[in-house]
C-alpha positions as a printed Julia matrix, in Angstrom:
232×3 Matrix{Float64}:
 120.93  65.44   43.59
 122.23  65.31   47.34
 119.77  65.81   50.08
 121.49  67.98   52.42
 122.52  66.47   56.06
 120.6   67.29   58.55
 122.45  70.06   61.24
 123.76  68.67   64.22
 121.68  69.38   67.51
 123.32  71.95   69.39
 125.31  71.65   72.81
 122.43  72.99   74.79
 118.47  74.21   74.38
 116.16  75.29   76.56
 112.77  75.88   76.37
 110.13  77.68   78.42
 111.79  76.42   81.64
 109.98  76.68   84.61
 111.66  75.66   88.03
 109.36  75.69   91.27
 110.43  74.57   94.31
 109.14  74.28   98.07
 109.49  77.23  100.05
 108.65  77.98  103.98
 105.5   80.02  102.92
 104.7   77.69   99.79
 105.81  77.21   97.1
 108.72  79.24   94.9
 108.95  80.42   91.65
 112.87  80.17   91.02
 112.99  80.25   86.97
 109.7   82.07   84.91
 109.58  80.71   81.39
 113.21  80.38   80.47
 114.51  79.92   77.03
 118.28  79.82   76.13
 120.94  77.86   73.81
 124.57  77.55   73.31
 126.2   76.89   69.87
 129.18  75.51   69.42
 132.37  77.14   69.91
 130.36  80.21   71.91
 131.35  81.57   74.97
 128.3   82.91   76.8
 128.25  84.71   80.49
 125.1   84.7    82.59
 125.21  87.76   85.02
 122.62  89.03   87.06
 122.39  90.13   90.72
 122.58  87.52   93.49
 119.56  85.8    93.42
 118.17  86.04   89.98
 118.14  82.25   89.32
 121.57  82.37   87.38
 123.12  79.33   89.18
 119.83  77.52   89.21
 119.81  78.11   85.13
 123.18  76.21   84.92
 121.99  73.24   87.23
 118.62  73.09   85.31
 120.86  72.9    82.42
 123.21  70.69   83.48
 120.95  68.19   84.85
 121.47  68.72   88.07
 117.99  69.67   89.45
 114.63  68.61   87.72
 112.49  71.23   86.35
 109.09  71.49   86.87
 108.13  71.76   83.35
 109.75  72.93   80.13
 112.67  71.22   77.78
 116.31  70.73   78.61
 118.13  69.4    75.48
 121.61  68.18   75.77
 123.13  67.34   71.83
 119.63  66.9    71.18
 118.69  64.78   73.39
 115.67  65.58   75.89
 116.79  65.18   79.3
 113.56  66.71   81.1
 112.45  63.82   83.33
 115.19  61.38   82.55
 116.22  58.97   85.53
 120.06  59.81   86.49
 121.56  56.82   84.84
 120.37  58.56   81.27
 121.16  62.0    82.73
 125.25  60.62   83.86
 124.85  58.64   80.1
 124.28  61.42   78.7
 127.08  64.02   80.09
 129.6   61.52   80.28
 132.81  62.23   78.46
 130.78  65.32   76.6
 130.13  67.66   79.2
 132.04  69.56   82.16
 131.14  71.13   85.08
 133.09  73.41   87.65
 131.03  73.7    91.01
 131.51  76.97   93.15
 131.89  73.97   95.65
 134.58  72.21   93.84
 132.9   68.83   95.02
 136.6   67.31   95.31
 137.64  63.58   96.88
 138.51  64.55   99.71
 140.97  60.95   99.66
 142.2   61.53   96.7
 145.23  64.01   95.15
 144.73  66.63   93.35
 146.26  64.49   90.47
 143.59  61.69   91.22
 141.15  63.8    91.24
 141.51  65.23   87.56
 142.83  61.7    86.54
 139.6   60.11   88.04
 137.64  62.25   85.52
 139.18  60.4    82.17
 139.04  57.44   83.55
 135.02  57.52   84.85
 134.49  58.73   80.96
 136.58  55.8    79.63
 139.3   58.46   78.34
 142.21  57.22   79.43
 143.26  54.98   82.15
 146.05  54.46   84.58
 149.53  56.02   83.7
 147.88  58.12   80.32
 145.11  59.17   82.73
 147.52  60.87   84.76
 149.93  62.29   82.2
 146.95  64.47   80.62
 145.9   65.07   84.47
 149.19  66.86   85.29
 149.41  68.66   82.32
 146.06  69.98   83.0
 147.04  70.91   86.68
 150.1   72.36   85.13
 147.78  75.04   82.98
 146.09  76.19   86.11
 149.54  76.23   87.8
 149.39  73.98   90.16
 151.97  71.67   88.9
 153.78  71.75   91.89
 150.51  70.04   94.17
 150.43  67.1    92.36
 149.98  65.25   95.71
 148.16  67.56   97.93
 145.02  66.57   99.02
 142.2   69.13   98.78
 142.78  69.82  102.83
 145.75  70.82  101.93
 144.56  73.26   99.45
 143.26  76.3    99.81
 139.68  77.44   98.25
 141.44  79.28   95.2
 143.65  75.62   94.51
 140.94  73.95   94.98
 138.99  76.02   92.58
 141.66  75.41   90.15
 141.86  71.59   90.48
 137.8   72.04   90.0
 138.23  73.54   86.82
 141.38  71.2    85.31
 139.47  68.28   86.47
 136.14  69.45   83.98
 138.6   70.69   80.69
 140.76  67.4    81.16
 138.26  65.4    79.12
 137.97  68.17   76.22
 134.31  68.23   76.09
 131.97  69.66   74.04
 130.23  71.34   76.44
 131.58  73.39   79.53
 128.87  74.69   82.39
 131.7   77.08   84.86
 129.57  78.72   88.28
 131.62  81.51   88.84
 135.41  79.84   87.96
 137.6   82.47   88.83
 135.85  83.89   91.75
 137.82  82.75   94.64
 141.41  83.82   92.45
 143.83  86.34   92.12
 144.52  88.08   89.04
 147.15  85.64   87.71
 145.22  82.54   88.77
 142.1   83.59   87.13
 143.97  84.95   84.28
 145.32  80.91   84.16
 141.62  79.68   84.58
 139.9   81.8    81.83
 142.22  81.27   79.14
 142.19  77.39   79.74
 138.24  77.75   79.96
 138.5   79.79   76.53
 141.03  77.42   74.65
 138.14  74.54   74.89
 135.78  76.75   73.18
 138.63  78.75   71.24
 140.49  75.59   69.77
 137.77  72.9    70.49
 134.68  74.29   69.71
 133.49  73.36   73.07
 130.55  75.73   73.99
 131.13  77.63   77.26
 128.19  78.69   79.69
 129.69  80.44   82.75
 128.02  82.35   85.42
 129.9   85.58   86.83
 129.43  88.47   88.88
 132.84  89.85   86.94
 132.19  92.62   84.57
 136.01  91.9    82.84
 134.91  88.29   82.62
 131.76  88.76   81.54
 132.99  91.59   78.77
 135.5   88.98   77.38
 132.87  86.74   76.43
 130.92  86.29   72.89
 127.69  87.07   74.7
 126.1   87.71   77.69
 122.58  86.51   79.1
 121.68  88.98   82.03
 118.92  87.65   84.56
 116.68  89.25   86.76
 113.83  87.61   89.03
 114.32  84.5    87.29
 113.87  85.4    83.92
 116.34  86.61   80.93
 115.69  90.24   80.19
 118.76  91.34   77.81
């Protein structure tokens, strides 16, 4: 008889997350106990009003900023207290991650800076590196600013370069801070389906934060925070 195989660890866990950090009258209480996971394949929205610790949640679980206490689980592995070599180990190649602030090379096209992407993950290099990056500047439409540099952008291509730049590597797992915020309705239209094809045909799962009810509606679930806690 065949022992069943264990199941694989899932994109993301969290559990009992707490995130303090200093504030001018002492310290602040930004996340209260937070627990949360994403299968794959699942697109999940976290709303909440402006200020409820839903970007904080996606850099906690992106390991982007420390917690205080709790576990952050990336494919299983525990990432709580993990030096940033083991954190960048860790999300290389696997995970993606669109900044509201873009956080593009400012000396470098928009095709370098997608093509940079595969290459830092040991994708694809050189020429194939930016083959795949213009065909995933041509999903967002902006196959036609190849060579702009992100001055020469403005906020909504830049948001759009942010976004082909994190689904050029296919990973498994997608963190989005409001993607389609700074778009029009065609643009964002562009940005969400490419964001849904990695989870859609890739099984990538997708964590997103948005403040768009449409957005948010479109998605397999939603996670809605208040005061730094999930409450539905």
């Amino acid at each position: 008889m065949t022992t069943p195989a264990d199941p694989a660890p899932l994109p993301l866990q969290l559990e009992d997350i707490i995130l303090t950090l200093p504030g001018a009258d002492g310290p602040v209480e930004i996340l209260r106990g937070v627990s949360f996971a994403a299968r794959p394949g699942e697109i999940v929205a976290v709303t909440g009003r402006s200020g409820s610790g839903k970007s904080s949640l996606l850099a906690v679980a992106a390991g982007l900023e420390p917690v205080t206490s709790g576990s952050v689980k990336l494919f299983g592995e525990e990432l709580a207290g993990a030096s940033e070599d083991r954190l960048a180990r860790a999300r290389r190649g696997r995970v993606g991650i669109v900044f509201q602030a873009f956080h593009l090379l400012p000396n470098m096209t928009a095709l370098e800076n997608v093509a940079v992407a595969l290459e830092t993950a040991d994708i694809a290099k050189g020429k194939a590196a930016r083959l795949r990056a213009a065909d995933a500047l041509e999903r967002v439409g902006l196959g036609h600013r190849l060579k702009h540099y992100p001055g020469q952008l403005s906020g909504g291509e830049q948001q759009r370069v942010a976004v082909a730049r994190a689904a050029v590597v296919r990973p498994a797992l997608v963190f989005a801070d409001e993607p389609t915020g700074n778009l029009d309705t065609a643009a964002g239209s562009a940005v969400r389906d490419l964001l849904f094809a990695l989870a859609r045909e890739d099984g990538a799962a997708l964590v997103l934060v948005t403040h768009e009810p449409t957005l948010a509606a479109a998605c397999d679930r939603q996670v809605v925070m208040a005061d730094g806690r999930i409450v539905s």
